[in-house]
VOGU-3710 file (C-alpha; in Angstrom, 3 decimals, decimal comma):
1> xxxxxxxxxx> 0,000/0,000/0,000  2,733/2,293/0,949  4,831/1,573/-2,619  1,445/2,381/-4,233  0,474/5,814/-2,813  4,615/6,685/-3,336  4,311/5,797/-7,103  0,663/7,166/-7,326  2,152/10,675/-6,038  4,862/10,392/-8,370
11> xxxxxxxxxx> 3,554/9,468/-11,295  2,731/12,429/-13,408  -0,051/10,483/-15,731  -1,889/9,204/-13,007  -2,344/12,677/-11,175  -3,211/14,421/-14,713  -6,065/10,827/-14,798  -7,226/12,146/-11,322  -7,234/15,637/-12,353  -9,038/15,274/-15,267
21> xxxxxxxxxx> -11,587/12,694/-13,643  -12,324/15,547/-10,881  -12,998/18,088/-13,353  -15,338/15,622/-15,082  -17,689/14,902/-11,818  -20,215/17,736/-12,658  -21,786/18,028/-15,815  -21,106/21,523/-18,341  -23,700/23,641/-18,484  -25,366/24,433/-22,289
31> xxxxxxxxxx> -23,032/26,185/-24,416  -25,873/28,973/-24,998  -26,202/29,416/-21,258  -24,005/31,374/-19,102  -25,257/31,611/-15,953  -23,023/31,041/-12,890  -23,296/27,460/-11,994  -22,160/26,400/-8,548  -19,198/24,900/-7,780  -19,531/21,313/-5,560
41> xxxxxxxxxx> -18,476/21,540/-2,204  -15,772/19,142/-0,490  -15,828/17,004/2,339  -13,206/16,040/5,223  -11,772/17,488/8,062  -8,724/20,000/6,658  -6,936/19,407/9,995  -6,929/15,362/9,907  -6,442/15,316/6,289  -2,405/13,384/5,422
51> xxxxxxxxxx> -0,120/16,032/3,491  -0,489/13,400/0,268  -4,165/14,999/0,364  -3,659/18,607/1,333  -1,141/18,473/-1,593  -3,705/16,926/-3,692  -5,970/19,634/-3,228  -3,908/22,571/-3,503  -3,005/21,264/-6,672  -6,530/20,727/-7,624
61> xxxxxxxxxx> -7,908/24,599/-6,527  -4,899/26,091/-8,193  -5,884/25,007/-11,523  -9,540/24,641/-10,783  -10,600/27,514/-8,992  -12,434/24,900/-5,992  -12,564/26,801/-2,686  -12,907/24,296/0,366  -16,017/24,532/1,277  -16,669/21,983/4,712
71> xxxxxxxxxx> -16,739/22,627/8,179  -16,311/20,322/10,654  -19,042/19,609/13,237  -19,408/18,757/16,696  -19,148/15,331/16,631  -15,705/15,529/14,271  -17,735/15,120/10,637  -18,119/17,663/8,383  -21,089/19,003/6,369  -21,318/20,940/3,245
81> xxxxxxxxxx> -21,611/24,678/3,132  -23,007/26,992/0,421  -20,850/28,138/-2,018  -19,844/31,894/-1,965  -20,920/33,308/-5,072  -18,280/33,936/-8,406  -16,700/36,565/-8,446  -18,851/38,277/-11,740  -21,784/38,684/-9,235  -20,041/39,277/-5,660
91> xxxxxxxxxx> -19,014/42,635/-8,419  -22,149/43,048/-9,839  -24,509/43,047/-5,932  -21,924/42,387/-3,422  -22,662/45,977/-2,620  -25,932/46,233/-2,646  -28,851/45,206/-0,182  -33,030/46,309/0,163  -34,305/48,489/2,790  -37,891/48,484/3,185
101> xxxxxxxxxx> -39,250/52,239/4,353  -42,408/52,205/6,139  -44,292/55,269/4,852  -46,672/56,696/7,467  -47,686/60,371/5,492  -48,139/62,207/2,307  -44,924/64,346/3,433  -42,646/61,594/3,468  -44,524/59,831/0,518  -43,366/62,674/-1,233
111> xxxxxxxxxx> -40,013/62,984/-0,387  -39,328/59,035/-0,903  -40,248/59,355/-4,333  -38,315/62,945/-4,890  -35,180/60,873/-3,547  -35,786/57,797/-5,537  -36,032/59,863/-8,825  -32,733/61,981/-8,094  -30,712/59,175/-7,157  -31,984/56,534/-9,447
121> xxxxxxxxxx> -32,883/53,744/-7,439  -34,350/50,346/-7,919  -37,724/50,530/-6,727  -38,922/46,526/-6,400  -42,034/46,730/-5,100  -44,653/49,455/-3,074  -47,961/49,570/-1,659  -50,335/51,441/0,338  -47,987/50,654/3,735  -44,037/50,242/2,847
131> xxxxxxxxxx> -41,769/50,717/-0,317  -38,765/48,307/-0,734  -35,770/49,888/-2,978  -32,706/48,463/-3,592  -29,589/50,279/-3,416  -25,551/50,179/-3,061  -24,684/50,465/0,583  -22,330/53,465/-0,163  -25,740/55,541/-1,480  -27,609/54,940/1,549
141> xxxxxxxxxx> -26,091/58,123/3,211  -27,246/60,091/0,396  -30,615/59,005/0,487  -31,159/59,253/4,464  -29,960/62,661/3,768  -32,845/63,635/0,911  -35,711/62,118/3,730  -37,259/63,907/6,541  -36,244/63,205/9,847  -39,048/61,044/10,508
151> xxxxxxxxxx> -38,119/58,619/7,581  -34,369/57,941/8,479  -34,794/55,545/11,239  -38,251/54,071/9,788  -36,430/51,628/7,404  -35,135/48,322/8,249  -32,961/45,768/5,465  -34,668/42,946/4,216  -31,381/41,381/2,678  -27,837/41,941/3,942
161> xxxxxxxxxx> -26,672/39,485/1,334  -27,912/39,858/-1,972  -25,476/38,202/-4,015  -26,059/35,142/-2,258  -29,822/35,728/-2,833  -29,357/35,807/-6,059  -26,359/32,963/-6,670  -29,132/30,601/-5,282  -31,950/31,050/-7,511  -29,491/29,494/-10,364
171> xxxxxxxxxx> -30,378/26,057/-10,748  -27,166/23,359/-9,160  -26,420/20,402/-8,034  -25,325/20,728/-4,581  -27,788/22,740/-3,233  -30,117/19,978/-3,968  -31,001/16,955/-1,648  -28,972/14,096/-3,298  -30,348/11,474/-1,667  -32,086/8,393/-3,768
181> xxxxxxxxxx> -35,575/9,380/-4,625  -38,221/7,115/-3,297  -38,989/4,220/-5,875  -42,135/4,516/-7,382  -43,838/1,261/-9,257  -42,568/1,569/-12,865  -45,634/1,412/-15,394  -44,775/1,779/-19,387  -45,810/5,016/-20,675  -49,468/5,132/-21,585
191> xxxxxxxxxx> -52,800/7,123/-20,965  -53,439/7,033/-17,461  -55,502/8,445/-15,057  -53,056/9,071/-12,556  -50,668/12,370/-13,413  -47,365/12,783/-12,363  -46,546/13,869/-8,954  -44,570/17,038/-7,983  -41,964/14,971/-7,156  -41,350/13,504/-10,266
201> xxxxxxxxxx> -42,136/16,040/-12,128  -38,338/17,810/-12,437  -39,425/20,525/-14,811  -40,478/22,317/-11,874  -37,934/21,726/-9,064  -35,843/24,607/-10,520  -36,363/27,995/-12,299  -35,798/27,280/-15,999  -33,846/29,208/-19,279  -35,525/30,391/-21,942
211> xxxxxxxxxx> -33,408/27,264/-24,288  -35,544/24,806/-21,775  -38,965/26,027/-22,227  -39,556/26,438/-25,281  -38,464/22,930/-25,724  -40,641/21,843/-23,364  -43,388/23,787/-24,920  -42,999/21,729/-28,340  -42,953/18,327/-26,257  -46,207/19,312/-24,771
221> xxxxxxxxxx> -47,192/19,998/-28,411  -46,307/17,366/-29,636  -47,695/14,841/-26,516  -51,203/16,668/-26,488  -51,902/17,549/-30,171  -55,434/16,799/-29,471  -55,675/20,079/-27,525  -52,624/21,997/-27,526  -51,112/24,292/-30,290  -47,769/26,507/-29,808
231> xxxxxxxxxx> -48,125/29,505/-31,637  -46,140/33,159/-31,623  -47,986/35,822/-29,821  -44,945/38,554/-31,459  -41,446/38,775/-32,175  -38,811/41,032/-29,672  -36,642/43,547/-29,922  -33,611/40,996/-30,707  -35,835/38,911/-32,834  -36,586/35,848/-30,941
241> xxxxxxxxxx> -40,529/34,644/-31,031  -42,864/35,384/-28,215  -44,079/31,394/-27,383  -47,070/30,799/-26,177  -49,146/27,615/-25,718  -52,923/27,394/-26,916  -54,835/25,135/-25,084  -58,359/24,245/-26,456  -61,107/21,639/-28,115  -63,370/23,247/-30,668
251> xxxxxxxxxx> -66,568/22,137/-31,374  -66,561/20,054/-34,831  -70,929/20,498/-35,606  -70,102/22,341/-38,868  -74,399/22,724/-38,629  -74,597/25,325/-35,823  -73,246/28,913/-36,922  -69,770/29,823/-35,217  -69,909/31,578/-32,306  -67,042/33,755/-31,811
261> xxxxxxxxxx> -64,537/31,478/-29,360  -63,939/33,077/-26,029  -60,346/33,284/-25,030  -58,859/33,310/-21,820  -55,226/34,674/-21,707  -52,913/33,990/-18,772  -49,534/35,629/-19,098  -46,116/36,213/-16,852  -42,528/37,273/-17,553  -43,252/41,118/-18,573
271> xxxxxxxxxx> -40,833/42,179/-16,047  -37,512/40,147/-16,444  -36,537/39,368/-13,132  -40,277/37,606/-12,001  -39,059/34,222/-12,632  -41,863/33,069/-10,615  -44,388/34,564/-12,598  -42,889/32,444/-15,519  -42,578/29,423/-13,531  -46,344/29,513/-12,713
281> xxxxxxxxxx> -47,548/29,912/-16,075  -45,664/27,268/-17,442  -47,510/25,068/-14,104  -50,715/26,694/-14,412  -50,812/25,472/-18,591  -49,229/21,895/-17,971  -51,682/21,505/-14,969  -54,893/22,382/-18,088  -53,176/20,364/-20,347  -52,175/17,200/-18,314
291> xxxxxxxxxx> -55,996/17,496/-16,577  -58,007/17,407/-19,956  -59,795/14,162/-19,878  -59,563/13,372/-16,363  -60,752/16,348/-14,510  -64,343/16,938/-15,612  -63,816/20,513/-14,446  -60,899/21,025/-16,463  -62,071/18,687/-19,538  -65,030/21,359/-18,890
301> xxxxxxxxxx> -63,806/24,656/-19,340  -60,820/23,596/-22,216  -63,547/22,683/-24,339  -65,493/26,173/-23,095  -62,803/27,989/-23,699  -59,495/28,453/-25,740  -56,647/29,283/-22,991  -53,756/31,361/-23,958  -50,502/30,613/-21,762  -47,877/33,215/-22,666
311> xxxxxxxxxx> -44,539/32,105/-19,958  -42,480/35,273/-20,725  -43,904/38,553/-22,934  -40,269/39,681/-22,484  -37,681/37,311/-24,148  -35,051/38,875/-24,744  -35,084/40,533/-20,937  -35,487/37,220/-19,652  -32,330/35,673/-21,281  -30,645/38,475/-20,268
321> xxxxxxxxxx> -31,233/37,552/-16,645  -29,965/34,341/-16,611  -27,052/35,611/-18,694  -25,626/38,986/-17,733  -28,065/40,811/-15,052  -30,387/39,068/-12,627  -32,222/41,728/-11,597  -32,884/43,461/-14,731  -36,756/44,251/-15,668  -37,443/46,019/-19,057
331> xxxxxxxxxx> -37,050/44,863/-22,296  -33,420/45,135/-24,298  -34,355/47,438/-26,737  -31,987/50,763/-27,220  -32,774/54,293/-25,814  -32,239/57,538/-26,693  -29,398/57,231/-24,242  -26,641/54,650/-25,616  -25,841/53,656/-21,900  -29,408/53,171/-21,220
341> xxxxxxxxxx> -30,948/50,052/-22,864  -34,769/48,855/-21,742  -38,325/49,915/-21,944  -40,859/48,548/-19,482  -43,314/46,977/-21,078  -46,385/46,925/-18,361  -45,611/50,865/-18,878  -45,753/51,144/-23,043  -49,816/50,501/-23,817  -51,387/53,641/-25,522
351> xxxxxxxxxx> -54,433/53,769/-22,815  -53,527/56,576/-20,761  -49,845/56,578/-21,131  -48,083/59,167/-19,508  -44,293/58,982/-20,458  -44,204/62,339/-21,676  -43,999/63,508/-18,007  -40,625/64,819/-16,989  -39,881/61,949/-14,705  -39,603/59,923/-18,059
361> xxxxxxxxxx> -36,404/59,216/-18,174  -34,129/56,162/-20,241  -32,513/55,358/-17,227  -35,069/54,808/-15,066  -36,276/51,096/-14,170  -40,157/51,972/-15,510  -39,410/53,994/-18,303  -42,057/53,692/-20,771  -40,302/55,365/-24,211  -40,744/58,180/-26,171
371> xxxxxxxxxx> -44,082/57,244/-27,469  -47,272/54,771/-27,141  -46,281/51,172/-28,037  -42,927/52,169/-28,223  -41,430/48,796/-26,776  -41,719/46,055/-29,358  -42,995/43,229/-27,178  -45,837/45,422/-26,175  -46,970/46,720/-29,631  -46,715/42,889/-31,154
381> xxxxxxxxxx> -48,890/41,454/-28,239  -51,649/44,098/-28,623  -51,439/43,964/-32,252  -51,667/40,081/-32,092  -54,906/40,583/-29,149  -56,687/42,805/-31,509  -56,191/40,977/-34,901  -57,732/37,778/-32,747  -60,455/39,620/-32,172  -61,173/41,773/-35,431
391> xxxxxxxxxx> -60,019/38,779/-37,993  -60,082/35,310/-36,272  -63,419/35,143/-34,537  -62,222/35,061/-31,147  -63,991/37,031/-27,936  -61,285/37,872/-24,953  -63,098/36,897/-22,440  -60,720/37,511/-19,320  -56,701/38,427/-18,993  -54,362/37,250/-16,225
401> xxxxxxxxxx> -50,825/39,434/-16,264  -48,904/37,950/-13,463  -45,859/39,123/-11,669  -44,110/39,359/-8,463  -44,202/40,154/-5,517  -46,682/41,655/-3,078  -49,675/38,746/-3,246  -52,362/41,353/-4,348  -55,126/40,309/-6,952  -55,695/43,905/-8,579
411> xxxxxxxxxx> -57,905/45,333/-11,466  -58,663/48,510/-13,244  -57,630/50,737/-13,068  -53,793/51,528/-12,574  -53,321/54,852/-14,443  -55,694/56,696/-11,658  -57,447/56,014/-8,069  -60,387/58,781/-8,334  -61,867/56,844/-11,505  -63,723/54,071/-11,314
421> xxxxxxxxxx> -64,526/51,678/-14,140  -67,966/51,231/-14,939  -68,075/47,317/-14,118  -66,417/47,899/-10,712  -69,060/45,708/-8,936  -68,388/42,950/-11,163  -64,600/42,807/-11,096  -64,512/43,366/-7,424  -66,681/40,184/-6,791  -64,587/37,973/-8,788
431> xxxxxxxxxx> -61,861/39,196/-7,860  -63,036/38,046/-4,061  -63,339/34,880/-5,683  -60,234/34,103/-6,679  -58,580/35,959/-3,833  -60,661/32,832/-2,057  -59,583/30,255/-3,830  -56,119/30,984/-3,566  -56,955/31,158/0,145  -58,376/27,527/0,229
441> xxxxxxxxxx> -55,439/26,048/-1,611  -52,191/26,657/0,581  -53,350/29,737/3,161  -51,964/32,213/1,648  -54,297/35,583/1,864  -53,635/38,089/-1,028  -54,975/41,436/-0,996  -57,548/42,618/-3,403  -57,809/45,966/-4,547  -57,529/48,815/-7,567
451> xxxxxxxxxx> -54,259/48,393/-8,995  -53,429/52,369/-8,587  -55,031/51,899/-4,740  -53,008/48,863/-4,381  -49,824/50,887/-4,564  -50,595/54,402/-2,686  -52,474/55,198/0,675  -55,012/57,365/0,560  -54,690/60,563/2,540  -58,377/61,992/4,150
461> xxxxxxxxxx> -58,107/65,999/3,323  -59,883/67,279/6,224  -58,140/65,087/9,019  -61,407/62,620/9,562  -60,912/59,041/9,238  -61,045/56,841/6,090  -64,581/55,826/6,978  -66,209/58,713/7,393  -65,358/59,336/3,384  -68,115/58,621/0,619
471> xxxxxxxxxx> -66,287/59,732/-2,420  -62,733/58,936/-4,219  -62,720/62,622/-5,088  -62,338/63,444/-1,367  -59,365/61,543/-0,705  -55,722/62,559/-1,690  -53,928/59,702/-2,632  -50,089/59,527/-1,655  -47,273/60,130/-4,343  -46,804/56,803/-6,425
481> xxxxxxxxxx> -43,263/55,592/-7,023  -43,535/55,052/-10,109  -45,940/55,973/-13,040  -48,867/53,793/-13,169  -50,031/54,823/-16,816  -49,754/52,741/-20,281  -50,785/48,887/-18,150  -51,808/46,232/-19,646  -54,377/46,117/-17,534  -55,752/49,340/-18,107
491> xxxxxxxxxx> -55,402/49,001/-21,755  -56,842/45,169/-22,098  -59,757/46,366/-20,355  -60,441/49,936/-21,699  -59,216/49,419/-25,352  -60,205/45,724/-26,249  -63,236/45,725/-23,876  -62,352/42,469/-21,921  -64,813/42,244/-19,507  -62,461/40,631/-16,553
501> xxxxxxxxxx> -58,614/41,426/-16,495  -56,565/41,130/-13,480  -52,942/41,802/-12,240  -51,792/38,755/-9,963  -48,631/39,651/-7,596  -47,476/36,550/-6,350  -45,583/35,014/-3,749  -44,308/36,774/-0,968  -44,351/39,960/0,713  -40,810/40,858/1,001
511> xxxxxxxxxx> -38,612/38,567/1,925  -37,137/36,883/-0,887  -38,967/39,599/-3,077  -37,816/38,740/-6,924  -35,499/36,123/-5,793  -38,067/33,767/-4,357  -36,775/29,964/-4,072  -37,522/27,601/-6,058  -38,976/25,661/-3,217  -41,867/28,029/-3,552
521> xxxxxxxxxx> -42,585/27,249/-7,689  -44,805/24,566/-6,687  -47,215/26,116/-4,359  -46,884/29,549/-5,885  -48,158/27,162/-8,928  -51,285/25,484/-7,326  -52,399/28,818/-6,025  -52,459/30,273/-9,787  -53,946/26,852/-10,704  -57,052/27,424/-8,236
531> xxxxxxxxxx> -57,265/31,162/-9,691  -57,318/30,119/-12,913  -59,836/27,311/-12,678  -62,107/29,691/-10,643  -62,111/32,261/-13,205  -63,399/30,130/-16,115  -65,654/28,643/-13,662  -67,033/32,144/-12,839  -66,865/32,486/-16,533  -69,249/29,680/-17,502
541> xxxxxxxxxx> -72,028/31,099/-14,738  -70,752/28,553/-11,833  -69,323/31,531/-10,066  -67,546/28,891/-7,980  -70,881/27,984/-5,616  -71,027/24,398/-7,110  -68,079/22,352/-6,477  -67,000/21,002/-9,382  -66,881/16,774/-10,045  -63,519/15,915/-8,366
551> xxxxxxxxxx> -64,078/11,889/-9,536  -60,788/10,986/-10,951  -59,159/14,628/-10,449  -55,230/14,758/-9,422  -54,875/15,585/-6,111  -52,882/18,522/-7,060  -55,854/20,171/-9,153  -58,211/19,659/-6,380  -59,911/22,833/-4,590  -62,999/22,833/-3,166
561> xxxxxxxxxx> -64,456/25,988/-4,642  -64,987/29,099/-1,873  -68,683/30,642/-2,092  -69,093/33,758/-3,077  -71,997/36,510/-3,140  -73,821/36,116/-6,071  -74,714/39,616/-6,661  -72,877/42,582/-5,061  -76,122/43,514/-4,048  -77,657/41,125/-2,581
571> xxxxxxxxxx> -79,092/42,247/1,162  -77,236/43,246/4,207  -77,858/40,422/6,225  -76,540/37,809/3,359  -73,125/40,133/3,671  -72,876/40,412/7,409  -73,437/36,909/7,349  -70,472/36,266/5,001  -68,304/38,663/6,882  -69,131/36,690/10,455
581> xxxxxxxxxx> -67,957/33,308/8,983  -64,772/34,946/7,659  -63,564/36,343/11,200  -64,266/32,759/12,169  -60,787/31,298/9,744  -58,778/33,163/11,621  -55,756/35,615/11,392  -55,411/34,895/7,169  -59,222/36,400/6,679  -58,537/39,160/8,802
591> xxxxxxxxxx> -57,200/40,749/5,983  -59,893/39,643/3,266  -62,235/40,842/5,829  -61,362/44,365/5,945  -61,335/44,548/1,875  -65,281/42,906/2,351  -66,124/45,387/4,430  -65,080/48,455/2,397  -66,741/47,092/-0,639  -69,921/46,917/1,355
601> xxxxx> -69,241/50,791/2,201  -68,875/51,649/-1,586  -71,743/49,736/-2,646  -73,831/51,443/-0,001  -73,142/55,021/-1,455
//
């Protein structure tokens, strides 16, 4: 043994076997993916390791740059750590962090967003109680020193480390359980009525590239063709398609006259950095597509309905994320300023858009162009919306724009909060619905409002509390921190006269903001599933009171469906009725309760 490990140390071909065999453990990435992969971590205690071995792997993390990544325990064994990040992020964020400000008046409403437009900053998310903006550590200073008094100690971080955050929403190896996965009866692949479970289902265990899903999207093609068409909703700034998957059965009784085919469209990815909102599309249409034939609810409303499942309306900002920039939002299209590339897109529809203001500016994270429909990805999807509807005998019957992060189900309108839409009753009620039905799936409560009252707190003129107001018009709302004109929601639902359109924020409220993990694409993905099937339930005139026929349903599709009002105005007892059994779930309808009861306020003026 001795003579061995001499020769074995000596021998230069052996070592170069070794060192090639180490670099071989872990499998290369794509070659059209650059994203920083993790590096494996190493086991052992450093301190009983023979010099043979710490020479070993000096050698091995000079050429491969392998840091030593295990630390020893109590009892003498060692466990793996996390990776630090490369070095092209720690560059990139290892500066930066979040601070969340709670905002408590108009006055420092107003300065906030003064600061934020002077200095720049990354505003990820605001509503009517706290604004989260991320920042380089060394600019904090500056922007204590723009905010009143009150403002500089009501802010606390939400994440020290945010190249880390980010490093671990890449998809790895290590920082996956390893162990053998439980071994399931093997069957040969035929119709079943059984669907896959989550945990063999590895398409959703990790955030995916854009070079993944779209294959994907052709296998499901190409496995469903009964039902399932991929088709181009536009083409990007850099060229590539917009994918999106049509899921439908059309009636074949060439007797009866056509009816125009109402279309449901559920869409993510605007904003580049909502993975999630990606990753639960792509759940959301496998979950339709998989349950055709063996949910009688789904089997229902696919053959109701044509559904429209659009992953990402902004490819080329999406590639870019997993590529160069994590965090970046808007499109890639060039500015007027060279150094400033990206429109955002959820800020480019021609209803109402305001981007000739003087806070329009190229370098600013919602900058919304020079003109209406500027951004490409916009124009092509509302070109492609209305050219379904003028030439191809298609009826929008409801839109779904996801994104991240806040958990808020919001509708019309964003571009003001004194206006009202005309079928505010309507979209309030179902938008209680699927508020609900998100509800009964995992317990999470999201918030429903107007998507401009969803983001600013409204301000009573004369002093008097909130209640004692009857009118919008009285109220002066709080400085926004961003422009809310030229939505898709706004637009959708003004323009193309769909009768139902909603903004989903999904999973959380703030702490893992963008960079939620991918433990959470899963449940973030039933709760979309359980809006989505309420909404075409609502849509077909079930309004989610009758629970739909769960014989032979996947668990994973099943929700029992919440009840609902079936009129806004039905009497006062029905709705103080509804309101006692919601304080009766608990601390997760205290919320939902609070939104009931101001409804019932508005409907009584």
């Amino acid at each position: 043994m001795r003579l061995f490990t001499a020769s074995f140390a000596l021998d230069p071909f052996l070592l170069l076997w070794l060192f090639a065999t180490i670099s071989n453990i872990e499998a290369s990435p794509p070659q059209n993916l650059n994203f920083p992969l993790q590096t494996p971590p190493t086991y052992g205690n450093a301190q009983n390791r023979s010099w043979l071995t710490r020479v070993r792997d000096g050698l091995i993390e000079t050429i491969w740059p392998v840091s030593s990544l295990s630390t020893p325990n109590v009892a003498g064994a060692s466990i793996p750590q996390q990776p630090n990040p490369p070095p092209r992020l720690l560059s990139r964020y290892g500066g930066d962090l979040v601070l969340r400000f709670k905002i408590t008046s108009f006055k420092e409403g107003e300065a906030l967003a003064d600061a934020i437009k002077i200095l720049f900053l990354d505003v990820w998310e605001f509503n009517s109680d706290w604004v989260d903006i991320r920042l380089a550590k060394d600019v904090v200073p500056s922007l204590l020193s723009l905010l009143p008094p009150s403002l500089r100690q009501a802010h606390s971080p939400l994440m020290h480390d945010l190249a880390q955050a980010i490093f671990a929403t890449y998809p790895s190896l290590p920082f996956k359980d390893l162990s053998p996965p439980v071994q399931q009866p093997s069957r040969p692949f035929s119709p079943s009525l059984r669907t896959s479970t989550d945990q063999t289902n590895i398409f959703f265990r990790e955030y995916q590239p854009l070079s993944v899903i779209v294959p994907w999207m052709r296998l499901l093609r190409s496995l469903f063709p009964t039902h399932v068409r991929l088709i181009s909703v536009g083409l990007t700034y850099e060229g590539r398609e917009i994918p999106a998957l049509r899921v439908g059965v059309h009636p074949t009784n060439a007797e009866k006259p056509s009816q125009p085919r109402k279309t449901i469209i559920v869409a993510g990815g605007s904003h580049a950095r909502e993975w999630i909102s990606t990753s639960t599309v792509n759940y959301v249409a496998y979950s339709f597509i998989t349950g055709y034939g063996k949910s009688r609810s789904i089997t229902k409303l696919i053959e109701k309905f044509d559904f429209v499942f659009i992953p990402t309306l902004n490819p080329d900002g999406y590639v870019y994320t997993w590529e160069s920039d994590r965090l970046w939002r808007k499109n890639r299209q060039q500015t007027v300023l060279r150094f400033c590339r990206g429109l955002d897109l959820d800020r480019s529809y021609g209803f109402q858009w305001d981007g000739d203001t003087s806070n329009n500016n190229p370098c600013s994270e919602s900058f919304s162009g020079e003109s209406p429909f500027e951004a490409v990805e916009a124009r092509h999807f509302a070109d492609w919306a209305k050219n379904e509807t003028e030439h191809n005998n298609v009826e929008i019957a409801g839109f779904l724009d996801l994104h991240s992060y806040s958990q808020q189900v919001l509708y019309p309108y964003s571009y003001s909060c004194t206006l009202s839409p005309p079928s505010l009753e309507n979209l309030e009620e179902l938008a209680i619905g699927l508020a609900k039905a998100i509800r009964t799936t995992n317990g999470e409560a999201y918030d429903v409002t107007s998507a401009c009252e969803g983001s600013v707190s409204a301000n009573c003129k004369d002093g008097a509390s909130m209640s004692a107001h009857r009118l919008k018009s009285e109220r002066a709302f709080w400085p926004r921190m961003e422009t809310g004109g030229g939505s898709a929601l706004d637009w959708f639902y003004h323009e193309l006269k769909v009768p139902y359109v909603y903004q989903l924020k999904l999973r959380d409220t703030g702490s893992y903001g963008f960079l939620l993990p991918s433990e959470n694409i899963v449940p973030t993905g039933k709760e979309a599933f359980s809006a989505v099937e309420y909404f075409g339930n609502f849509l077909t005139g079930n309004k989610g009171i009758e629970e739909s026929d769960q014989a032979g349903m996947h668990d994973d599709a099943r929700i029992t469906h919440p009840p609902t009002r079936e009129n806004l105005q039905i009497n006062n007892a029905v709705m103080a009725k509804v309101e006692e059994q919601d304080k009766d779930d608990g601390s997760t309808g205290e919320r939902e309760t609070s939104t009931q009861w101001e409804l019932r306020k508005r409907r009584r003026r």
